[in-house]
Structure formats: structure tokens, C-alpha cells
C-alpha angles and dihedrals in degrees: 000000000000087000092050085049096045085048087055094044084051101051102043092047083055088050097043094042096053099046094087088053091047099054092047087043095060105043073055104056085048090045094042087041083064094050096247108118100202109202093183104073081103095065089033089061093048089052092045092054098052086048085046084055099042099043084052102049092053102035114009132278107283086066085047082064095049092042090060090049093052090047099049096049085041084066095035073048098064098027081062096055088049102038103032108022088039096030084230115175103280097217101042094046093046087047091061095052089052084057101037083050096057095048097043093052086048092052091041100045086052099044088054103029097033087212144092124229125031108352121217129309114270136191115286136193105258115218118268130215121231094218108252104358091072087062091068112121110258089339100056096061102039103047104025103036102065138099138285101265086052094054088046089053099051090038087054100065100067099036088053081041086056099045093041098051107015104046141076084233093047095050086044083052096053084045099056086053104047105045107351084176090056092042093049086054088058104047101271118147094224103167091049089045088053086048098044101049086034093062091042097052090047084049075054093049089045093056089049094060092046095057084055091069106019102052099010123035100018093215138043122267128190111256088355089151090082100196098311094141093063101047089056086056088054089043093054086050084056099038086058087229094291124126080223091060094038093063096052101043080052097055099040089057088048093056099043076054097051091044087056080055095051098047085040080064096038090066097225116186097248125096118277086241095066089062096042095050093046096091103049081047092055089047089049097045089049099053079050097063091038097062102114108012102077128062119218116211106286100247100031099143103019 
């Protein structure tokens, strides 16, 4: 029984670790489909996790949910202005969002919190059982008994399967990605296809952010992203641009993230850093054995 109940711990600490990674991932893969590489999700979930904790601070925590939304596609907003209305460089452009996010929530969290370090508790968004499934021995627990962001990221990935391989928008999408020249020749909006997926995966990086505070953390940190946003780039790389992929990079990293968690209680005699780094080493290691062996979308960055 304590191992069936380990086994449960486990899982639902993978599943509820990589939530976050799964949601930014995702808004990615539609974003990088397109052939736009957007380098500030990380900024746009910051920013997503301070609205989260503002909106639900003042109205409850669904708005909070809203709120980061709004605040992650705000930001796409303005990196597709720049990147895709202007052509700026991609990177360099995604890479200042990251950095003027980081500045502004500071800024921000200290204007209306008047503190360093972690700011108040807020209101979260408590799990919820799917009756009877979250009966289910080890599973059950673990899968059908989370919170909302976690139920929004897994029922993402098929929808955004469906859009990106079953539908007229999705092929022009692909399209738009593989060969824009060739697309525009043929009638495709591809400016307004690069703006379009770019907002909405900022809206996904928003609610990552925002199941950071609202069903993980419980209050808002500076730079408590950590570099998340990266490590959903890395996962859509692994996951070969595919929601399939995607699932499974996140959960592995989930899982490489709940096993620093368990050797951390097992009071191993190693130092606590060689646990908290693992995951980001696996991920690493991973993309390493990976050059060469995936193909990005033909025209990502151009």
C-alpha cells in the first residue's frame, strides 16, 4: 500500500509539474508552426503569473485566469508588431520581452506589494475530482483529481491536434511555416496567420504562468518562472512540433522534476542542488542527442 501510494504522490506531482510546460509548449508549437520562434514566453508567463495574482486578489481566481491570458497575448501582442509587422529579428526581439518583463513585474510586484521576495497568499484554484474516474487506483488520483489549469492543458493538445492537421487554418498554418512565399502565392494571409497563432500562444504562456500561482505555488515570486519558458521551447524541439510530443517531453520533465522531490525526502546525503538542477540536465542532455535528428519547420524565424 505505501508504494501504491508513493506511485500516486509521484504521478500526480509529474502531472502537476509539467502543466505549466505543457500549456507554454503548446501556444509555442502553434506560434513556431507558423514560422515565428518567440523567445519571450518566458516574459509573457511572468507576466501572466503576477495578472493571475492580481486579478485574483481583487476578483477571485478565475479572473485571475482571464487576467494572465490577457496579459501573455498583450505582450505576443506587442513582440508581433515588432517581429512580424516590423520583420524585427525574432530572437532578439523575443529576448527583450523576456527582459522588459522581468523588469516591469518587478516594478509592478513592489509598487503593489511594497516587498521583496514572495508577496502575500491568494486565492488558488483547488483540484477537482472527475467523479469516478478519480477513484481509479494510482491513476485516479493522480490524473483525475487536479486543477483547472491542468485539465485546460491536456484538453489543449487534441483540440490544437485537431486545428493543426484536420482543418483548412491549420494546413494554411503549416503552410505559412514551411514555405510563407509559396502560401502568399497562393492566397494565404500569412501575416495575419503569424499574428494570429503568435497572440494565442502568448494567451498559453499567460495561463502558464498563471497555474504557477494559482494551483502551484499559491503567491507571486519575482522571476519565479525560472526559466520555464525556455524549457517549453526545448520541449517543442523534442517534441518534433507535434501536441503528441509535446505531452510526453512535458511529462517527462514532470516526472525528472517529481523524482528531484522524492530523493530530496528521502534525505539522501548529496547536496539539495544536485536534485534541483536534474531536470534542466535531463532536458539538456536530451536536446543534445536530438541535433540533427529533428527538422524545424523550414521558414521558423524568417
Amino acid at each position: 500500500m505505501d508504494i501504491l501510494v508513493l506511485a500516486g504522490g509521484f504521478l500526480a506531482a509529474a502531472v502537476r509539474v509539467a502543466t505549466p510546460i505543457m500549456l507554454a509548449a503548446t501556444g509555442e508549437t502553434l506560434t513556431e508552426r507558423s514560422g515565428v520562434i518567440n523567445l519571450g514566453i518566458e516574459g509573457m508567463m511572468l507576466a501572466g503569473a503576477l495578472a493571475a495574482a492580481l486579478g485574483a486578489t481583487a476578483w477571485g481566481p478565475w479572473t485571475g485566469l482571464l487576467c494572465a491570458a490577457g496579459a501573455g497575448m498583450l505582450l505576443a501582442t506587442v513582440f508581433a508588431i515588432l517581429a512580424v509587422g516590423a520583420r524585427a529579428d525574432q530572437i532578439i526581439t523575443g529576448t527583450a520581452i523576456t527582459l522588459a518583463a522581468i523588469g516591469l513585474t518587478g516594478t509592478i510586484y513592489r509598487q503593489v506589494y511594497g516587498m521583496d521576495g514572495a508577496g502575500p497568499a491568494i486565492p488558488t484554484l483547488l483540484p477537482a475530482a472527475v467523479p469516478g474516474l478519480a477513484r481509479i487506483p494510482v491513476l485516479g488520483p493522480a490524473l483525475f483529481y487536479q486543477s483547472a489549469p491542468t485539465y485546460l492543458a491536456f484538453g489543449a493538445l487534441p483540440l490544437v491536434w485537431w486545428l493543426l492537421f484536420r482543418t483548412r487554418l491549420g494546413l494554411a498554418l503549416r503552410a505559412t511555416g514551411e514555405a510563407s512565399a509559396m502560401a502568399q502565392a497562393a492566397g494565404v494571409q500569412t501575416r495575419l496567420i503569424r499574428f494570429g497563432a503568435t497572440i494565442i500562444g502568448g494567451g498559453f504562456a499567460g495561463l502558464a504562468g498563471a497555474s504557477l500561482v494559482l494551483a502551484q505555488v499559491g503567491t507571486f515570486a519575482e522571476g519565479m518562472t525560472a526559466g520555464l519558458g525556455y524549457v517549453a521551447i526545448a520541449i517543442v524541439v523534442l517534441g518534433r512540433w507535434h501536441p503528441a510530443g509535446i505531452a510526453l517531453g512535458s511529462l517527462v520533465f514532470g516526472g525528472a522534476t517529481a523524482v528531484q522531490y522524492l530523493f530530496q525526502s528521502f534525505d539522501l546525503a548529496a547536496p539539495y542542488q544536485v536534485f534541483l538542477m536534474l531536470p534542466y540536465v535531463l532536458t539538456l542532455l536530451a536536446l543534445a542527442g536530438a541535433v540533427g535528428r529533428v527538422r524545424a519547420p523550414a521558414d521558423l524565424g524568417r
